[in-house]
N, C-alpha and C positions, 0 to 999 in steps of 0.2 A: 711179447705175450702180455696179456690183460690179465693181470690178479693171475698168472701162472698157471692158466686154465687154458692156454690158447687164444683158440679165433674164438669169440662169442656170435652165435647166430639170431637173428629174428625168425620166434617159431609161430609168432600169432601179434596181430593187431588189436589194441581196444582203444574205444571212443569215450570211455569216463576212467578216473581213476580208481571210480570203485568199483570197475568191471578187470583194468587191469591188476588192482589189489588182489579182486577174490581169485583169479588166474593165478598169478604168483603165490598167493599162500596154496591154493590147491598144488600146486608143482613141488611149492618148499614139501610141505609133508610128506611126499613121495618120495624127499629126500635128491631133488632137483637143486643145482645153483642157479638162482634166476637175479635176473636184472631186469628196473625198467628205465624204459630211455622216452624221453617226452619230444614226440615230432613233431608237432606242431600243438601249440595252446591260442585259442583263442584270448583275446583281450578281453572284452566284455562278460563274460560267463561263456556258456553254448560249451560245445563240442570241445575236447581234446584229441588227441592220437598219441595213442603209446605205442610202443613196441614191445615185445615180451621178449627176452633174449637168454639162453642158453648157451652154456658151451658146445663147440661146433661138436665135441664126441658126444655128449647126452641128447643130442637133436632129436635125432630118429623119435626114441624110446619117448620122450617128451611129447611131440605130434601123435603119437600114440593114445598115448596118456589125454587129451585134448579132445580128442575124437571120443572118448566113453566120457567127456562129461554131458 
């Protein structure tokens, strides 16, 4: 188990940090455990890719939550 939460899920993708930041605080407040995990960074500046990740029981509720912002 991961931090005793289970399986952690990917419930959403972002392409800057401060897209996956404001996701992640919009979740925290809601009273979500979120994580982000960095898939690929470019060298140069440009693009990232994160992962936004949940615990596999909060998922559902979470993609919910995503969809009204």
């Amino acid at each position: 188990m991961l931090g005793g939460f289970g399986m952690w899920v990917a419930i959403d993708m972002a392409r800057t940090t401060e897209r996956a930041e404001t996701i992640k605080s919009a979740l925290e407040r809601e009273g979500f455990l979120v994580q982000l995990r960095s898939v690929y960074k470019k060298k140069s500046g440009g693009e990232s890719l994160y992962e936004i990740r949940v615990p596999e029981s909060e998922a559902e509720e979470a993609r919910e939550l995503l969809l009204d912002m």
